[in-house]
Backbone as CSV, one residue per row, in Angstrom:
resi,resn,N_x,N_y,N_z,CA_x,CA_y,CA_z,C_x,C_y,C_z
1,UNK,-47.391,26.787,27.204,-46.731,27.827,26.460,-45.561,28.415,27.261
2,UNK,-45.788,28.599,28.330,-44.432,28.940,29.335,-43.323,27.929,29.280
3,UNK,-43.691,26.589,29.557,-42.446,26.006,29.253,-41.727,26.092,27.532
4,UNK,-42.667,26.059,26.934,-41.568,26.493,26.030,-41.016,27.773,25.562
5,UNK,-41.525,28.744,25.951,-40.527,30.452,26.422,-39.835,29.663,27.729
6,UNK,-39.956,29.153,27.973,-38.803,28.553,29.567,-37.809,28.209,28.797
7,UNK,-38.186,26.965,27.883,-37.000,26.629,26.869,-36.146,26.949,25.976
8,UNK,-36.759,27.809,25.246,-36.433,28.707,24.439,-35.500,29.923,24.935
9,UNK,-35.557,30.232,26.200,-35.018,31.214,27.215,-33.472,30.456,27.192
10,UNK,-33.732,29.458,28.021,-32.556,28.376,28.384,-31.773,28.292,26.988
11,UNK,-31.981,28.079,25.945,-31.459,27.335,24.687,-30.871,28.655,24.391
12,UNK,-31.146,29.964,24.157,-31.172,31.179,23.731,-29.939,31.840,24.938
13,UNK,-29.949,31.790,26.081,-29.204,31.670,26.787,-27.569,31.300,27.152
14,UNK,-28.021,29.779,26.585,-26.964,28.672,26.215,-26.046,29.311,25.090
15,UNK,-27.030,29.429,24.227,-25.780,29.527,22.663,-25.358,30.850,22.811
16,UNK,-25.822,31.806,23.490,-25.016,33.467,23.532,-23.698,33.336,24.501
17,UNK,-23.934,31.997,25.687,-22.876,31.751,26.579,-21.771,31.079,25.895
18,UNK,-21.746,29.963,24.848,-21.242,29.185,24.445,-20.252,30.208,23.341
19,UNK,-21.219,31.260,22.777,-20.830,31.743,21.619,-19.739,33.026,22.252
20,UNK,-20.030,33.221,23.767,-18.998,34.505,24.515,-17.801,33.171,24.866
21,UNK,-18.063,31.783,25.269,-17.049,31.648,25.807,-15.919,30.825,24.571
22,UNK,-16.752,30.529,22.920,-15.954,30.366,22.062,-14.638,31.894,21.568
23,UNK,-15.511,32.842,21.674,-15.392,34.117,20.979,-14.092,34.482,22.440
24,UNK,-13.936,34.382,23.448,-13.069,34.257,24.571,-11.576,33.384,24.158
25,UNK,-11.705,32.201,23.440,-10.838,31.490,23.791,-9.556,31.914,22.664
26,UNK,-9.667,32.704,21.652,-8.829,33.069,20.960,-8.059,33.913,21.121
27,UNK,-8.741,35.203,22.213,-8.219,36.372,22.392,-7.132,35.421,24.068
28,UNK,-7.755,34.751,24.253,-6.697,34.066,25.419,-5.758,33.669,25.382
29,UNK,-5.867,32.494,24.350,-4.746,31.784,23.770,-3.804,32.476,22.986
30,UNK,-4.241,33.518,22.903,-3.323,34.584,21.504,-2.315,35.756,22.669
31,UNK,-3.374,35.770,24.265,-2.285,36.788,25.234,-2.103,35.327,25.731
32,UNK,-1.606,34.535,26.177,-1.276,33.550,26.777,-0.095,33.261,26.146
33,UNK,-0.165,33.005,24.535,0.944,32.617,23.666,1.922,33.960,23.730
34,UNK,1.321,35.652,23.307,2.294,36.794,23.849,2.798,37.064,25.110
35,UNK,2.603,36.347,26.304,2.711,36.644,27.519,4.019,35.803,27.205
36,UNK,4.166,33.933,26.814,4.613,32.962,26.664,6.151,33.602,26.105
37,UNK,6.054,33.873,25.337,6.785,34.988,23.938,6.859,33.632,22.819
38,UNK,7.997,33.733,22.311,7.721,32.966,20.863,8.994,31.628,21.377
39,UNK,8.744,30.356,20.834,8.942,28.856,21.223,10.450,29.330,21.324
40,UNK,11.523,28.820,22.402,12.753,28.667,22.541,13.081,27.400,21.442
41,UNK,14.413,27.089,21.466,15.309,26.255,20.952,15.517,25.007,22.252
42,UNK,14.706,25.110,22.896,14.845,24.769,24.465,13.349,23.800,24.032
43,UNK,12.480,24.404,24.077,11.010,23.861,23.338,11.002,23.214,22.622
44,UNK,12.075,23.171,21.078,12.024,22.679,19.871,12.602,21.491,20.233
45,UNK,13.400,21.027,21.016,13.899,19.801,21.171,13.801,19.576,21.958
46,UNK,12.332,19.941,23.279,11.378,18.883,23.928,10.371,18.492,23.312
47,UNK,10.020,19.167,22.261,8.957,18.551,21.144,9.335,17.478,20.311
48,UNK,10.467,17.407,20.175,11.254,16.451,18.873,11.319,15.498,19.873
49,UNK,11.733,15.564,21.326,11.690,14.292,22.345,10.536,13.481,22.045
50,UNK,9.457,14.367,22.860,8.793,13.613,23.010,7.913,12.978,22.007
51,UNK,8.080,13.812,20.437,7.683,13.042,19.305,8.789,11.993,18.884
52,UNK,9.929,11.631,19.500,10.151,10.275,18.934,11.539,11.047,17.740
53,UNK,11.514,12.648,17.356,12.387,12.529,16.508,14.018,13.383,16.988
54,UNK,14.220,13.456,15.685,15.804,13.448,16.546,16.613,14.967,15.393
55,UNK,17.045,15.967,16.092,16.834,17.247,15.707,18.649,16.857,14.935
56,UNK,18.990,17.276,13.979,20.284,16.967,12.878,20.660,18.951,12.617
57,UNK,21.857,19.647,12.683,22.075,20.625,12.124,22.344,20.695,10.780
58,UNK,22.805,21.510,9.932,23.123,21.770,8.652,24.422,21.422,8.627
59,UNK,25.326,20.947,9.310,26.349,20.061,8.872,26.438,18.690,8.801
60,UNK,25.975,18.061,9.695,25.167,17.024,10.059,24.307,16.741,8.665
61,UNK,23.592,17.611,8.361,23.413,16.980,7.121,23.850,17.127,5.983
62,UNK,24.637,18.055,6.071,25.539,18.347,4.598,26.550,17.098,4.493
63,UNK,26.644,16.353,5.631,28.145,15.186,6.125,26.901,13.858,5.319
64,UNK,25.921,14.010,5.915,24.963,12.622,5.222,24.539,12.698,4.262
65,UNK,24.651,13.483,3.657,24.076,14.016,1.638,25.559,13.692,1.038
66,UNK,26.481,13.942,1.198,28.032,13.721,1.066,28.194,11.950,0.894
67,UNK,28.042,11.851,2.306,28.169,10.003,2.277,27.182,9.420,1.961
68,UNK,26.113,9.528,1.986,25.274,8.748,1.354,24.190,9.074,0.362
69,UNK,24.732,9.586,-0.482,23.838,10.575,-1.418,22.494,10.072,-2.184
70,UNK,21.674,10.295,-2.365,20.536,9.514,-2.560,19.428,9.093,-1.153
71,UNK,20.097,8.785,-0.277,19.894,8.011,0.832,18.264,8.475,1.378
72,UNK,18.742,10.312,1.805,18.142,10.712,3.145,16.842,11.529,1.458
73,UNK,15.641,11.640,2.639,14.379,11.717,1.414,14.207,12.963,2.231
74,UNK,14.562,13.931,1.361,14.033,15.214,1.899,13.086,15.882,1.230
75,UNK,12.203,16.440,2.053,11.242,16.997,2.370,11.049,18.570,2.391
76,UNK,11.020,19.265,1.267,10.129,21.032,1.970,8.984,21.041,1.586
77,UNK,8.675,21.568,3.091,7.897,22.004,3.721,7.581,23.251,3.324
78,UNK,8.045,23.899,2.632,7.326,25.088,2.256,6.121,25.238,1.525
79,UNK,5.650,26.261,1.002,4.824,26.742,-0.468,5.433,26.522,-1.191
80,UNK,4.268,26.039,-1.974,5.072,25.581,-3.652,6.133,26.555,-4.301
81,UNK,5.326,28.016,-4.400,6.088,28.793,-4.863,7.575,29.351,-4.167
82,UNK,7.186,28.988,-2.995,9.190,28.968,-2.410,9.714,28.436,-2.556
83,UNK,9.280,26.984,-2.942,10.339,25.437,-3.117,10.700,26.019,-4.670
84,UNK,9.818,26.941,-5.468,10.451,26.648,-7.329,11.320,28.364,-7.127
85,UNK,11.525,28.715,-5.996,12.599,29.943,-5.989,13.932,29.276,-5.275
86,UNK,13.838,28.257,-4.910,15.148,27.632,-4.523,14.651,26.799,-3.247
87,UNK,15.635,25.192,-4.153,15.997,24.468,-2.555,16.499,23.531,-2.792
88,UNK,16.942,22.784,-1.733,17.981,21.459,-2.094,17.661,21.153,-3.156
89,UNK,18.531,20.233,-3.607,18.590,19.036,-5.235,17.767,18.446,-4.675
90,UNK,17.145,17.586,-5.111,16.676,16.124,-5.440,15.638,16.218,-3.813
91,UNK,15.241,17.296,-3.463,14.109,17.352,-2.441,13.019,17.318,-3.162
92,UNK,11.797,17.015,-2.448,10.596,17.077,-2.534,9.812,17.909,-2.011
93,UNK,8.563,18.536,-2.968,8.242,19.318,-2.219,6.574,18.948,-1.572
94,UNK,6.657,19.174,-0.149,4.872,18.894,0.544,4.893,19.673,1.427
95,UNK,3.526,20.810,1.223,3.610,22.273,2.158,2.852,21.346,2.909
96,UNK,3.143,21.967,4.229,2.211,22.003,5.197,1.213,22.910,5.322
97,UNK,-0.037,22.898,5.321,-1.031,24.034,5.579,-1.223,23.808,7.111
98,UNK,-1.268,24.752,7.794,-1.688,24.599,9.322,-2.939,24.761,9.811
99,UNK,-3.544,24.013,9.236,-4.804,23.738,9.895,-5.317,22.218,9.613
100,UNK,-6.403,22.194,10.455,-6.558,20.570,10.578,-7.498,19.556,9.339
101,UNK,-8.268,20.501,8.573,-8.755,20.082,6.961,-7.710,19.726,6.083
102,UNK,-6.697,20.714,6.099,-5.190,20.457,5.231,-4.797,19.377,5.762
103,UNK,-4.438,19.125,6.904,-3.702,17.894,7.244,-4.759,16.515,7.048
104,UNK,-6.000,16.563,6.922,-6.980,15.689,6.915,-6.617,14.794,5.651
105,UNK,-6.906,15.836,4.583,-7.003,15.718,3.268,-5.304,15.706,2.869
106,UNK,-4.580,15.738,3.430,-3.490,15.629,2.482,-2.487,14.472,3.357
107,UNK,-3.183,13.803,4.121,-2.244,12.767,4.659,-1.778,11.421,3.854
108,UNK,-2.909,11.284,2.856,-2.750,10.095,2.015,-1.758,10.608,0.889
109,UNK,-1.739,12.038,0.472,-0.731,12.262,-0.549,0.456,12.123,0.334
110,UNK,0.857,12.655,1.421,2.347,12.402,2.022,2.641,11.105,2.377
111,UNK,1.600,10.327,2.682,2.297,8.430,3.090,2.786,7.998,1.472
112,UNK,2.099,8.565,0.336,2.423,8.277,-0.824,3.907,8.617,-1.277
113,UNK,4.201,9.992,-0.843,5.715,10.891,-1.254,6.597,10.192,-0.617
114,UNK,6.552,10.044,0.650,6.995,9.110,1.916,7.802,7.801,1.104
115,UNK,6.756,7.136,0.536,7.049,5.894,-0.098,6.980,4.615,1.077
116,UNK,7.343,3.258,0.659,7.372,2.008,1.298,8.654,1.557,1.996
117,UNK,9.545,2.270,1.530,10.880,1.906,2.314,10.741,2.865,3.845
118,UNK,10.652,2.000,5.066,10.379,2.734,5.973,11.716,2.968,7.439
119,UNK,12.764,2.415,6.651,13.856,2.441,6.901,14.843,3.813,6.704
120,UNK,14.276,4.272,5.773,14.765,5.536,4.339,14.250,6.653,5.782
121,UNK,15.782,7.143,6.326,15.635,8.514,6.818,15.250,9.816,5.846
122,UNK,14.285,10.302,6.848,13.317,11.619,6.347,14.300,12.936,6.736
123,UNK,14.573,13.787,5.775,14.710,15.308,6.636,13.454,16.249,6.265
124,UNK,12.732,16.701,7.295,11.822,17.628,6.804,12.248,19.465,7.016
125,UNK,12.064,20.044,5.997,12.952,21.173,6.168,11.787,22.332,5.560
């Protein structure tokens, strides 16, 4: 009978530690990120590096909608209801939800929007 109040101790133990050091990691990451302050323009295009993509301004793409109209498959990224208060012509709209169920479940609808031509530059906006 002691070993299992031994166990029960230990297990009981465990999950109040586990549950202080889950209940810890938000309030950390949240002064870590305010300490940090909010992402530079410096950040945004070491992220686009090292993902492989390649950062275009609003003339830049106003010059490639011009010459090649049809071409470039754009993308907002917003809420639905912001994309039907205004946005480019002939964009598409696929919100991002930020969390990792949203992106789970909605990856097969965006390879779909995406389409088969994998040549066909993306702007996501």
């Amino acid at each position: 009978m002691r070993r299992r109040y031994l166990l029960g101790r230990i297990i009981t133990t465990g999950a109040a530690l586990a549950i202080a050091l889950l209940m810890a990691v938000p309030f950390r990451t949240q002064a870590a990120h305010a300490s940090a302050g909010a992402p530079t323009m410096e950040d945004v295009r070491a992220e686009a590096f090292r993902g492989g993509y390649r950062l275009i301004d609003l003339g830049e793409l106003r010059g490639r909608l011009e010459r090649e109209p049809g071409r470039l498959l754009l993308v907002d990224t917003r809420q639905d209801w912001e994309h039907r208060t205004g946005h480019i012509p002939d964009s598409i709209n696929f919100s991002f939800e930020p969390t990792r169920w949203s992106r789970l479940k909605n990856r097969w609808a965006l390879a779909r929007a995406l389409g088969a031509d994998k040549s066909r530059p993306i702007v996501f906006y």
